[in-house]
C-alpha positions in Angstrom: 81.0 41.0 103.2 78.9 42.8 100.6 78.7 45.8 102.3 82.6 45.8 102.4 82.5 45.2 98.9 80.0 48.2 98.8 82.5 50.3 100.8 85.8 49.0 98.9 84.4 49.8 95.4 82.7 53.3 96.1 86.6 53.9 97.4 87.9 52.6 94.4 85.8 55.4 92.0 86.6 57.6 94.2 90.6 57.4 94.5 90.3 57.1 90.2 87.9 59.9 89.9 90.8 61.8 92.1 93.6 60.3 89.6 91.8 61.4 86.4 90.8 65.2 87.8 94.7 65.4 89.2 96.4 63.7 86.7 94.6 62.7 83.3 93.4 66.0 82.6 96.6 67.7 83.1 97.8 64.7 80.8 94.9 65.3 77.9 96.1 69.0 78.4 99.7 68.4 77.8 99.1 65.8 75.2 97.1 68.6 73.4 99.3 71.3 73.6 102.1 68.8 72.7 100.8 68.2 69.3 99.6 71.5 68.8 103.0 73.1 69.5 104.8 70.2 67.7 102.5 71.3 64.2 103.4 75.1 64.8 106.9 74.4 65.6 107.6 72.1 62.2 105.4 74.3 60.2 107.3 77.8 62.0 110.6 75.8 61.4 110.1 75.2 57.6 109.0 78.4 57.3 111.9 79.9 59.0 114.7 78.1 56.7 112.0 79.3 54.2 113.0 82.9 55.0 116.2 82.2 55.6 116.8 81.1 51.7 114.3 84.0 50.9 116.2 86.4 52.6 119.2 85.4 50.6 117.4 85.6 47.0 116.0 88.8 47.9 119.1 90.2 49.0 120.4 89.2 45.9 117.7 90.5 43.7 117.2 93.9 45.9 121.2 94.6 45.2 120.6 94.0 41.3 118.1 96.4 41.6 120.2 98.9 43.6 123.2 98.3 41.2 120.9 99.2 38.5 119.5 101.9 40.3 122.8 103.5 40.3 123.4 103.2 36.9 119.9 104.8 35.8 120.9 107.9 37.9 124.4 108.2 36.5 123.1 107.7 33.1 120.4 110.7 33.8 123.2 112.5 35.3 125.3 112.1 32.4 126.4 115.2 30.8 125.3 114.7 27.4 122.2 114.2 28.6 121.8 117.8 30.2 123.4 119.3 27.0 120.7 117.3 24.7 117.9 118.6 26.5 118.4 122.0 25.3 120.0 120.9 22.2 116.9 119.1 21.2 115.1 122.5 20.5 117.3 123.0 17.5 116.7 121.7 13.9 117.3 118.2 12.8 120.6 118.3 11.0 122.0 120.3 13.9 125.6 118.3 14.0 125.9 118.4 17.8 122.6 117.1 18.6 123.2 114.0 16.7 126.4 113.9 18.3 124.6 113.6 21.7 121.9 110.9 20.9 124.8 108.5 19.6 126.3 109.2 22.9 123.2 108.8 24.9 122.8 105.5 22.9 125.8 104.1 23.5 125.4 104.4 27.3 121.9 103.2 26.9 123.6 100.4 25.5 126.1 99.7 28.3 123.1 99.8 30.5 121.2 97.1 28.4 124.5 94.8 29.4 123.2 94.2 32.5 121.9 90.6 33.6 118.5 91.8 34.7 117.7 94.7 31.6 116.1 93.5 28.6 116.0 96.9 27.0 116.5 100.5 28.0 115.5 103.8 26.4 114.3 107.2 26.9 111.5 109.1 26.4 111.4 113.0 26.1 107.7 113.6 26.3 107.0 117.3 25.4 109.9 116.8 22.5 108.0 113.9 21.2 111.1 112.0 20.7 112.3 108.1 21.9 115.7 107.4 21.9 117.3 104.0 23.1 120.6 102.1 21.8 119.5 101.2 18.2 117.6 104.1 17.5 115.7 107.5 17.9 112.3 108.9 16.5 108.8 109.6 17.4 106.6 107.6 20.3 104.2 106.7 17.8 106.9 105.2 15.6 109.0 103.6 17.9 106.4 101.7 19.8 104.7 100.7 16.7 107.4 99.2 15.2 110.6 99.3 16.8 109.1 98.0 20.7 105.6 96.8 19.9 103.1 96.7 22.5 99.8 96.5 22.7 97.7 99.6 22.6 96.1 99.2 26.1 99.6 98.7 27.7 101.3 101.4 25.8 98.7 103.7 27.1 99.6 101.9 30.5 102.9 102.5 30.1 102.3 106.2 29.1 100.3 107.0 32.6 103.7 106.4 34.2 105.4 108.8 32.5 104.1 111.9 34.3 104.7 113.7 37.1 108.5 112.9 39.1 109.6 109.1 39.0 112.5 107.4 41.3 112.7 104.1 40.1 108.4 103.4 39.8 107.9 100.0 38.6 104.8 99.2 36.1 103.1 96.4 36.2 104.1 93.6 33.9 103.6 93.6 30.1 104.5 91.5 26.6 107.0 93.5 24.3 106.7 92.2 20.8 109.7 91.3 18.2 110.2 94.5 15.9 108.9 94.3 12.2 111.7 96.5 11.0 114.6 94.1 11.6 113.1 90.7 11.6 116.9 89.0 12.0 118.0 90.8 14.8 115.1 91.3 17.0 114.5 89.0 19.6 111.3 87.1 20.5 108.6 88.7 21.8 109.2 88.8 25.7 107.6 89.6 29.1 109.0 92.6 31.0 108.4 94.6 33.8 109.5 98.5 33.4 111.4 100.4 36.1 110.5 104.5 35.3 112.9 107.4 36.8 112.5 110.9 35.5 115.0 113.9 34.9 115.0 116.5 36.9 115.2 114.3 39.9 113.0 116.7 42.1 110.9 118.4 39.6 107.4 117.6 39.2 107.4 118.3 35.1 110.4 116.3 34.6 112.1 116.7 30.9 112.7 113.0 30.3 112.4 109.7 31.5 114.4 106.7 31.6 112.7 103.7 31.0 114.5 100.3 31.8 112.4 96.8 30.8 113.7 93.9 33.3 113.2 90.5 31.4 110.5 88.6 34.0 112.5 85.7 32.8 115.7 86.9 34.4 114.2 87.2 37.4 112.6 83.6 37.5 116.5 82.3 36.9 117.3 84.1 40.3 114.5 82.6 42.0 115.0 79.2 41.4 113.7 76.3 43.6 116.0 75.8 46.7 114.1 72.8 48.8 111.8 69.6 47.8 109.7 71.3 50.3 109.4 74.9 48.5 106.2 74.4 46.1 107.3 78.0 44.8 108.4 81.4 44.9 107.5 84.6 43.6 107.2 88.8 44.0 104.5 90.4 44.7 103.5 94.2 44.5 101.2 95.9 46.4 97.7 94.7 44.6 98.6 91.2 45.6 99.6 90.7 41.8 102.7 88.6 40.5 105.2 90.4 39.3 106.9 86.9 38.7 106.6 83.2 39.8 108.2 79.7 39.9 106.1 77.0 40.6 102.7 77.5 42.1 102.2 79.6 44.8 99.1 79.8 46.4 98.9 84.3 46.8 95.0 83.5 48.7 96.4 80.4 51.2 96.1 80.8 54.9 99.5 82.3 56.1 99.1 79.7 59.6 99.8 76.5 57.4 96.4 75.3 58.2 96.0 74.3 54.3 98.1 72.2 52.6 100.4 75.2 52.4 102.0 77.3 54.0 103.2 80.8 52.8 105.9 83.0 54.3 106.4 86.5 53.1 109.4 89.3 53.1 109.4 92.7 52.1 111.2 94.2 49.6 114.2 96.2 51.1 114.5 97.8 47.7 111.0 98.4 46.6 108.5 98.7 49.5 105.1 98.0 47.5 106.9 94.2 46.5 107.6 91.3 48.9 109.1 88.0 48.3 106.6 85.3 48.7 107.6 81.5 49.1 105.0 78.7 49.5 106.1 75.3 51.4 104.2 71.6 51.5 103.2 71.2 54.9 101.3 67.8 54.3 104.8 66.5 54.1 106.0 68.7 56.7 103.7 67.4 59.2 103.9 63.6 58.5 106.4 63.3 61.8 102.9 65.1 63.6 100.7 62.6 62.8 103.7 59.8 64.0 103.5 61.9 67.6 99.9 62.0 67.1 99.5 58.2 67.8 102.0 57.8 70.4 100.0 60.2 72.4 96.9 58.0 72.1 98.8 55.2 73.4 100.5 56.8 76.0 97.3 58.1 77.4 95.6 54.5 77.2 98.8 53.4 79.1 97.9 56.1 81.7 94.1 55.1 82.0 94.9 51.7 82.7 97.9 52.8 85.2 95.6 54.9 86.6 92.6 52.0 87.1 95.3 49.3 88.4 96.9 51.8 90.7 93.0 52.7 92.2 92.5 49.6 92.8 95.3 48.7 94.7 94.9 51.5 97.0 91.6 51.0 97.7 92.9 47.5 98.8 95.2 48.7 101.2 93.4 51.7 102.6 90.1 51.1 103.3 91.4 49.6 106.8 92.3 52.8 108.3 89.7 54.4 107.0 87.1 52.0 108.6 89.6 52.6 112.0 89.2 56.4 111.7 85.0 56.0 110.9 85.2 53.9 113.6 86.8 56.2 116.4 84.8 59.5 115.3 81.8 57.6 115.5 82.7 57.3 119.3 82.5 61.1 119.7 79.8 61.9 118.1 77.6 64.6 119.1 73.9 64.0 120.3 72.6 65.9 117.0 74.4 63.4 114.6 73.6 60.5 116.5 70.1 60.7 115.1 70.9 61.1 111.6 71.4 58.4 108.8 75.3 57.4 109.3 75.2 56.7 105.5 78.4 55.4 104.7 82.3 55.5 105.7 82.9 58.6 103.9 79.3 60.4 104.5 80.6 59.9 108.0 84.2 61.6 108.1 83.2 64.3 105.7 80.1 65.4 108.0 82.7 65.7 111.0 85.5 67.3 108.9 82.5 69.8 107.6 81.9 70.9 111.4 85.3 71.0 111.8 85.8 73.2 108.8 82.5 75.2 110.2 85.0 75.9 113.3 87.4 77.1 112.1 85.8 79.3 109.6 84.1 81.4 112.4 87.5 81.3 114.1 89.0 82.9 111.0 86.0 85.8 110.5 85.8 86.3 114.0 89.9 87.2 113.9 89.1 89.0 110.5 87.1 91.3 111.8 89.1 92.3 114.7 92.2 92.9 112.6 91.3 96.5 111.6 90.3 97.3 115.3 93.9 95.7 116.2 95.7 97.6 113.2 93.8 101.1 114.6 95.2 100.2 118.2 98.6 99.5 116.8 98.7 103.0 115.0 97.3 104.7 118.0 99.7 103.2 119.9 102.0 104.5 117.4 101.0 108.4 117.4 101.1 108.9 121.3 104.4 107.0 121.8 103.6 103.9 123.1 106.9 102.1 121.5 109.8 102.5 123.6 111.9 102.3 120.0 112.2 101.1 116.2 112.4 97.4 117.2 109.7 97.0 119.3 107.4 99.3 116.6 108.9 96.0 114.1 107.9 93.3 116.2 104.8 94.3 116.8 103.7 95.4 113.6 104.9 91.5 112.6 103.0 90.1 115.3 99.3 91.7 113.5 100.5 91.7 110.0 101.1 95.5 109.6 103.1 97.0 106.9 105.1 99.7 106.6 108.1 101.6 105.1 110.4 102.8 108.1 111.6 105.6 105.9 109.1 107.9 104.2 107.5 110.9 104.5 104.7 111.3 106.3 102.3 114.0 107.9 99.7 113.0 110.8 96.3 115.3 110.8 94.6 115.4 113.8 90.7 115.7 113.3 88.8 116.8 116.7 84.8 116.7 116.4 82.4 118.6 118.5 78.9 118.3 118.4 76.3 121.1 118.5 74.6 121.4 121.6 71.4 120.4 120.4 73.0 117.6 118.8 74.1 116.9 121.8 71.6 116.4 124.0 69.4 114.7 121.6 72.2 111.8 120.6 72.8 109.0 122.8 76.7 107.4 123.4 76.0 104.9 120.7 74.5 106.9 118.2 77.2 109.6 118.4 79.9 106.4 118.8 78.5 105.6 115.3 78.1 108.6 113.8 82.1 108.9 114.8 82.3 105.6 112.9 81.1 106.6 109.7 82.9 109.9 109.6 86.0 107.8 109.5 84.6 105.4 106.4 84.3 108.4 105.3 87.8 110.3 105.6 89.2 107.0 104.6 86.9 106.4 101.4 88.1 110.2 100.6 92.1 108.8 100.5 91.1 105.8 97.7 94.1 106.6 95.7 96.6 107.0 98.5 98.1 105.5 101.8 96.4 106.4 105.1 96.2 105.1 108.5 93.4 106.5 111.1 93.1 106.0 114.2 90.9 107.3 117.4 93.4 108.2 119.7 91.2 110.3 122.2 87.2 109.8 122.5 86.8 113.4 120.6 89.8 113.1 118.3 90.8 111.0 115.4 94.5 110.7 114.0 94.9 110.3 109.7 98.8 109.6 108.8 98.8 110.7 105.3 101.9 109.3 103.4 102.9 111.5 100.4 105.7 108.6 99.2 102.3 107.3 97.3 100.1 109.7 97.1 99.1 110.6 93.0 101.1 113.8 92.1 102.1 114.4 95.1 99.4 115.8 97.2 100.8 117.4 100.7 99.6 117.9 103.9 97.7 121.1 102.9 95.9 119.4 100.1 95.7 116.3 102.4 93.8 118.3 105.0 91.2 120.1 101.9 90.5 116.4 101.3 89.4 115.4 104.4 87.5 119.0 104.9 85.3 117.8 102.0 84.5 114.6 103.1 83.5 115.5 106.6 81.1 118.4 104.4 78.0 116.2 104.9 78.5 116.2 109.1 78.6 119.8 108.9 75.1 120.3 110.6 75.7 118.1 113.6 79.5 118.6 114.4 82.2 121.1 114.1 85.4 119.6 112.7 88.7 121.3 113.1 91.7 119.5 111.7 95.4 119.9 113.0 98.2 120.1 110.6 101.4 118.4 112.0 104.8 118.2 111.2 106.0 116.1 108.4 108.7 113.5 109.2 110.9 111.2 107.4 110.8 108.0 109.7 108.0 106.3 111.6 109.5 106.5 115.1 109.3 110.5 114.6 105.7 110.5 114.4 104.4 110.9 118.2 106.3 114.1 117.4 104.0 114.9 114.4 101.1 114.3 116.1 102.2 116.2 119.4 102.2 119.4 116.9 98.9 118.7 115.3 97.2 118.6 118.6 98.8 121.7 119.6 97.5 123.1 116.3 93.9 122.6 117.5 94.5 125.3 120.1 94.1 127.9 117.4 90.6 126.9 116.2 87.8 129.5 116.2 84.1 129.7 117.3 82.6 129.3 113.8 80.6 126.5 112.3 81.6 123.9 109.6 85.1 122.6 109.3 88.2 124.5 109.9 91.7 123.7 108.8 94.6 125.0 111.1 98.4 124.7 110.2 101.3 126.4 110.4 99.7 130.0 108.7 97.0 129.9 110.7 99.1 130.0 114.3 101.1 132.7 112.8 98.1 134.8 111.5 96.0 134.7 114.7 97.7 137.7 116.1 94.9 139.8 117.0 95.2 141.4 119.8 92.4 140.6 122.4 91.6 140.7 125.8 91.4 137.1 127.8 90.0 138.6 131.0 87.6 141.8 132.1 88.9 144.8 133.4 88.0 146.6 136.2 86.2 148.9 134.6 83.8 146.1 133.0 83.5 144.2 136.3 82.3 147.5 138.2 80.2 148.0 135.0 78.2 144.9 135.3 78.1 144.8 139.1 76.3 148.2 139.0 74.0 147.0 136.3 73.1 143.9 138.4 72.7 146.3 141.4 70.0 148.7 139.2 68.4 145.4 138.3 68.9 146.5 134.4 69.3 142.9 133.4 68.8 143.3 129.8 71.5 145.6 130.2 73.9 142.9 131.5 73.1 140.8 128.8 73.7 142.7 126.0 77.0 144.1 127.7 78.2 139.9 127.3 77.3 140.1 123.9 79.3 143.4 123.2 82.1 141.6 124.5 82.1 138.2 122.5 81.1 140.9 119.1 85.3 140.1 118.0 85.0 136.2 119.1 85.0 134.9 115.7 88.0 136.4 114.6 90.2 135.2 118.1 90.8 131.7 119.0 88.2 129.9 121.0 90.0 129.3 124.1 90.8 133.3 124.5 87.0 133.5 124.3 85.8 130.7 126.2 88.6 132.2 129.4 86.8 135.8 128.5 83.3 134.0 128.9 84.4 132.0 132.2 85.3 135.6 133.5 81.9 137.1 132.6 80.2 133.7 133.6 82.1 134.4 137.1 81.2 138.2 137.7 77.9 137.1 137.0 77.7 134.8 139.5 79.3 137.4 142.3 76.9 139.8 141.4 73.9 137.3 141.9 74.8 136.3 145.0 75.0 139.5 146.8 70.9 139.6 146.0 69.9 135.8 145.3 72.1 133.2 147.8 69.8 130.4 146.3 71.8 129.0 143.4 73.9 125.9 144.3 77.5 124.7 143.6 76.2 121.8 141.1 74.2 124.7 139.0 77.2 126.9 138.7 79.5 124.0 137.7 76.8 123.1 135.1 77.2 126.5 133.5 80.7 126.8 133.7 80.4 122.7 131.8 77.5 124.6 129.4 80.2 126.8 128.3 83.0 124.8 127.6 81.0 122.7 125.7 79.8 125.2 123.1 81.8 125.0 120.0 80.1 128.6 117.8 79.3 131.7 118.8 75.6 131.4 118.5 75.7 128.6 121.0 77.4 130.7 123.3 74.9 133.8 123.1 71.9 130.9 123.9 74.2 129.6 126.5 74.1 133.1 128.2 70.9 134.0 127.3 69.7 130.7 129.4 71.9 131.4 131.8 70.7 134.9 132.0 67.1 133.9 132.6 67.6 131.4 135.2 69.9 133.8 137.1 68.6 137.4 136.7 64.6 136.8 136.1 62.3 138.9 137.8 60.4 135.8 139.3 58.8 132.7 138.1 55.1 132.7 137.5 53.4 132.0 140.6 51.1 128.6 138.1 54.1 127.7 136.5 52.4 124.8 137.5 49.5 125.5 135.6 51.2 126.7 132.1 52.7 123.2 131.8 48.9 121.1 132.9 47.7 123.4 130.2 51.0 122.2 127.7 50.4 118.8 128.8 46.1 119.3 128.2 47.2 120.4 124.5 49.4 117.8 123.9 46.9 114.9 124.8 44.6 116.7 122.6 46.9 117.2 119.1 49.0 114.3 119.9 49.2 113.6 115.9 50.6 117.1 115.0 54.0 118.3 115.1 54.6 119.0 118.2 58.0 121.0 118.4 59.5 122.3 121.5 60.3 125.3 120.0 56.9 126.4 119.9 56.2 125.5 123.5 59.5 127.5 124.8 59.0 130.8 122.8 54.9 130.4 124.6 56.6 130.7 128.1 59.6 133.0 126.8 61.8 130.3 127.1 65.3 128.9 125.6 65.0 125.5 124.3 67.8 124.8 126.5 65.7 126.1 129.6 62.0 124.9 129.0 63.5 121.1 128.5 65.0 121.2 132.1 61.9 123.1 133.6 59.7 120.6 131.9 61.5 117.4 133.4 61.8 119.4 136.9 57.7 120.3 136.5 56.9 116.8 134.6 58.9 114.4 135.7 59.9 113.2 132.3 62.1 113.9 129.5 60.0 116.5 126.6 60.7 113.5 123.9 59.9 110.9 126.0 56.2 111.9 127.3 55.2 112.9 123.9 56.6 109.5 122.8 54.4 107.3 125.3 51.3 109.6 124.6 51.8 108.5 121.7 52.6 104.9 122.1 49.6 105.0 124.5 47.1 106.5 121.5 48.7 103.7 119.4 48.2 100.3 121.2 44.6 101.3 121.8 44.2 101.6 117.8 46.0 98.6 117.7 43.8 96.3 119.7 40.7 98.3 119.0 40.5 99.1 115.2 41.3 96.7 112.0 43.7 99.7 111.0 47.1 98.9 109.5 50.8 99.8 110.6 51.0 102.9 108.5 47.6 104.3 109.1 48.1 104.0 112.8 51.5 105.9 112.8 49.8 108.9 110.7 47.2 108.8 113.6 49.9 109.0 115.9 51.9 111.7 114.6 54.3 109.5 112.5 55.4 110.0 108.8 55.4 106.7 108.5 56.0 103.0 109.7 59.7 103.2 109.0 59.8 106.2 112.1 56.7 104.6 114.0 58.0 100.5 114.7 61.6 101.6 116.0 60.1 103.6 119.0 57.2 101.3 119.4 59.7 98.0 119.7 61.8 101.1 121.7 59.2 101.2 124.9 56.9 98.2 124.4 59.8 96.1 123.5 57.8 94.1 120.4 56.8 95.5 117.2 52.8 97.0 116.5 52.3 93.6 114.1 53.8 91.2 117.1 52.0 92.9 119.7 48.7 93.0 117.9 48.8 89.1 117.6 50.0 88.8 121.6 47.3 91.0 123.0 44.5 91.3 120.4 42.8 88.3 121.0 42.8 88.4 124.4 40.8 92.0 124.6 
């Protein structure tokens, strides 16, 4: 009974751990975003309706300004004003110049009717001379005692009157009640001065219009609109009030984080002011702090659901769940039967884990045969394998291939050839993976772009280069430069030649594509490196050549072969391939199977001794060469093997002496090059005559010589890995353990410890 009570309650944390990661969590998270969203919705919605009744007082206020705007300009464009100008040259008395300033004053005093202009007067700076509705004189006089101000803000007020003006407000200032006409002048009053000058567009204006708006004016427009608004004002661009109601914090944090939040709109009249409001949010975010506690105390309600709910359900279920232990525990495997069963859970969760383990390798296993399945699939594809559009559909479903049925596409054919002494010295697997990488490497080339490749013939690989998606709109031309590029590295084992099909507009049409870039092969040349052939090159290869040897030629070299001039014949074979690399390769390698075959006639009406197997490995040397050069060393073996003069009677001996020095300098490099030019020898040839001689493979004895030399350092001398494979003509023990694990099937550490002891 305990340890069900044991089981019951560890089932019990468990199902509530489960309820708070799945539920309470996503609970806390919602209750906090809840009351964080709540506060920025209140707070965004007060400051809204803010704006709202902002937007209205500054539309208000922006088209006083406008309206008295427009009556500044018509007041400067006023014709009395223009005719003053000049007329203010004149002398004093001058009848018609006093005529125009109690003209100009009476507009100035129509202007000063407006409900926003406290005063309004103009100033004619290199006259020297102020004139507004009451009166006209000198600056000094007038602002001393007709509009006193203080000397620092009169020189303010003068640094505004240069240079052109449109409607340039100053900041504010105190205008102080006139001395000359104590019972008429009002109190002293704060202002802010709106400045336009006359000429409108001239930089040295001849007058300007100054207009004071009463600050006090402006506070009546305003006004407090909401319990909420703690207040108002306008602000220019230094963050200064031009005027305020109430207290508005200019420095608070925008957010509402404070205890207030201020919202702000820009002047549509005057871009340096904006209209700034500031709202209460304590009070604003007493209905927050309500849904503040109801959260607390719905989560608590949650918790304990959550507890009481766990409970209950550990109740109910631990039956089954002793059921299930109980049945796996049946098929256990013989591994798990000798570990600790722990408990119920430890139990299921060890068997789902192998379960899990499965079907894991399962799922990797059937990863990494998808790309081989997708390459099949496009294979299939290129040589026409689909009998139409619906079976291409349903199995391209089937491995999870997709495709656009319409687009338009290009397939390059890519066929590699190795060099012959790549050849020979390359196993199936090695070149298998060299083929491999070579297509990691096309495709790593096509990053930015679509491409499929497959292998569809051991010596030729397929790339379907779609130009729907390829960046800027690369085409099969440029398609093909990209691939030469990438196969640049391979240049000194392989020659590459890459066909240039068709381009089609659907996928069903692309055996057709490829069909033309395998026929474009045809036209590749006997050169090295990588070579692109499209539709130019099929046009341009017209030269004219010769497939087969005339009569004349075939008399030539049968006389030759008669007179025993061999050299003769040889060079005669060169003459003729002299064109080869400007004609296609299979119109020389037809021109070489022709020499290949007089040759042959010629040699056997002197020498019968050649067999059907050698001249079929000839005629197979030939078609295998892929560059001229190969094909001169092809005939220049041939030529030895067919028209020498005789073998050396110790050919015997040369190679005991070959095999003497290399038993003797077995750590030196040791190229067959050397040993062939000794006997006058091709590569090609000395290899053959020195497994016929030998018995073995060139590589191979030097390799056990070798081998041999090293397991006698090995169980003889305290030497280490790398010294040994110096010893032994290695570079090092990255070259050296490969072959020694190769032919001793251990490596030099591992067979040091099996054999040393027992020597």
């Amino acid at each position: 009974m305990q340890r069900l009570h044991k089981q019951r309650s560890a089932l019990f944390w468990r199902f509530f751990a489960s309820y708070f990661v799945l539920f309470l969590i996503p609970v806390l998270a919602a209750i906090a975003f809840t009351n964080v969203f709540v506060v920025r919705l209140i707070a965004e919605d007060a400051r809204q309706r803010n704006d709202i009744v902002m937007a209205h007082d500054s539309e208000q206020l922006d088209s006083s300004f406008t309206t008295l705007q427009t009556s500044m300009i018509h007041l400067l464009s006023d014709s009395n004003l223009k005719s003053f100008i000049p007329a203010a040259e004149s002398s004093a008395d001058d009848l018609h110049r006093y005529e125009t300033i109690h003209a100009l004053m009476d507009r100035l005093g129509k202007l000063e009717a407006g409900d926003l202009v406290a005063n309004a007067y103009l100033v004619f700076p290199r006259r020297g001379l102020v004139v507004d509705s009451e009166t006209y004189g000198d600056p000094s006089y007038y602002f001393r005692y007709h509009y006193p101000i203080a000397d620092a803000e009169r020189e303010a007020l003068f640094a505004h009157l240069s240079g052109k003006k449109m409607m340039h407000f100053t900041k504010p200032y105190t205008v102080g009640a006139s001395e000359l006409y104590p019972n008429n002048a009002a109190s002293a009053r704060s202002v802010v001065s709106a400045v336009m000058s006359y000429p409108f567009n001239s930089d040295d204006p001849d007058v300007y219009l100054v207009v004071d708006v009463d600050r006090e004016a402006l506070v009546k427009k305003l006004g407090h609109r909401a319990s909420r608004v703690v207040g108002t004002a306008i602000v220019d661009a230094d963050g200064d009030a031009v005027v305020q109601v109430g207290s508005v914090p200019l420095g608070a944090d925008p957010a509402g984080h404070g205890d207030s939040a201020v919202s702000s709109i820009p002047s549509r009249f005057n871009e340096t002011w904006r209209y700034v409001s500031a709202v209460d949010m304590h009070a604003l975010l007493k209905p927050a702090r309500t849904i503040r506690f109801l959260s607390f105390a719905l989560f608590v309600f949650f918790l304990a659901l959550g507890a009481a709910a766990s409970y209950r359900l550990s109740r109910r279920l631990y039956a089954p769940i002793w059921e299930i232990k109980t049945g796996l525990a049946a098929n256990r495997a013989p591994e798990e039967a000798s570990r600790r069963d722990g408990n119920d859970f430890d139990v299921i969760k060890r068997y789902s884990s192998r379960i899990i383990s499965e079907n894991d390798q399962l799922t990797r296993m059937v990863s990494g045969m998808a790309p081989m399945v997708r390459e099949h699939f496009v294979a299939k594809l290129l040589t026409g394998e689909f009998p139409d559009v619906r079976s291409i559909e349903m199995c391209s479903a089937e491995i999870g291939f997709e495709y656009e049925p319409q687009a338009p596409r290009t397939v390059l054919c890519v066929e590699i050839q190795f060099y012959s002494g790549q050849r020979e010295h390359k196993t199936e697997t090695s070149r298998a993976l060299l083929l491999a990488e070579m297509k990691e490497a096309i495709a790593g080339s096509f990053s930015d772009m679509t491409v499929w490749i497959a292998q569809t013939k051991p010596d030729v690989v397929a790339c379907v280069v779609h130009h729907g998606r390829t960046p800027g709109g690369v085409g099969a031309a440029e398609a093909a430069d990209i691939i030469k590029r990438s196969l640049e590295p391979f240049d000194t084992c392989i020659k590459a030649t890459i066909g240039i099909g068709t381009t089609v507009q659907a996928i069903e049409q692309l055996p057709a594509s490829y069909a033309h870039a395998l026929a474009m092969l045809r036209f590749k040349h006997l050169v090295p490196g990588t070579e692109i052939c499209g539709g130019d090159s099929s046009r341009g290869d017209r030269a004219s050549w010769e497939c087969f040897l005339s009569v004349q030629d075939v008399n030539r070299m049968f006389n030759l072969c008669k007179s025993r001039d061999y050299d003769a014949l040889l060079r005669a074979a060169f003459d003729l391939l002299e064109a080869g690399s400007r004609v296609r390769a299979d119109q020389v390698k037809l021109l070489c199977t022709d020499v290949l075959n007089t040759w042959i006639r010629a040699a056997e009406r002197d020498r019968g001794d050649f067999s059907i197997a050698f001249y079929s490995e000839q005629f197979d040397r030939l078609s295998r060469c892929v560059t001229l050069e190969e094909l001169r060393e092809a005939f220049r073996d041939i030529h030895a093997r067919m028209f020498s003069e005789g073998e050396p009677r110790d050919r015997s001996r040369q190679f005991a002496d070959i095999l003497e020095y290399i038993h003797a300098h077995y750590a030196e490099d040791l190229s067959i090059e050397r040993f062939a030019q000794q006997l006058n020898m091709s590569v090609g040839h000395f290899s053959r005559t020195f497994k016929e001689v030998v018995g073995e493979k060139y590589v191979e004895y030097i390799a056990k010589v070798r081998m041999s030399k090293a397991k006698q350092y090995l169980l003889e001398t305290d030497l280490k890995i790398d010294e040994i494979a110096e010893k032994v003509g290695y570079w090092g023990r990255n070259s050296f353990i490969p072959i020694f694990r190769k032919y001793e099937g251990v490596t030099p550490a591992k067979y040091r410890m099996l054999y040393g002891a027992s020597t």
